[in-house]
C-alpha positions, 0 to 999 in steps of 0.5 A, a space after each residue: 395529475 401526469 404532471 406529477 407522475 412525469 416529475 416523480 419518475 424524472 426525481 426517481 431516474 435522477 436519484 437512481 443515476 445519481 446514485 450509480 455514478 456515487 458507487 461507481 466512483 466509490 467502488 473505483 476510488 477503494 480498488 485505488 486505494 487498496 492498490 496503492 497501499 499493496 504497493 506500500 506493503 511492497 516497499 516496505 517489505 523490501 525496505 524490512 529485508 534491506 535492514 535485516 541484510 544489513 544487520 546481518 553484515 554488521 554482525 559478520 563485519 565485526 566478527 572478522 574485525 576480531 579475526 584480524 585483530 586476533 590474527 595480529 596479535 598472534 603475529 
């Protein structure tokens, strides 16, 4: 009889510490995960505003490619 009791308390302890060492590992694995795509976002933010400056400068670029041709054939 405490030969069952002494093996149902060892499962228990071992299924207790197994599933503490699964959550920890879990819980650290998404804190990972949710690091690495912030930095992603991050990127990508300012990948986003490098696309829109250049957008920006293309626009002004050709405007002051009219401005040179008109002011070319003004003279």
């Amino acid at each position: 009889m405490t030969e069952t009791w002494v093996g149902a308390i060892s499962a228990v302890v071992a299924g207790a510490l197994s599933f503490m060492g699964t959550y920890l590992s879990n819980r650290k694995g998404q804190a990972l995960i949710a690091y690495r795509i912030e930095q992603l976002e991050k990127k990508q933010d300012r990948h986003n505003s490098l696309l829109e400056r250049t957008f920006k400068l293309e626009g002004r670029m050709t405007e002051a490619e009219h401005d040179i041709r008109d002011l070319k054939e003004a003279l």
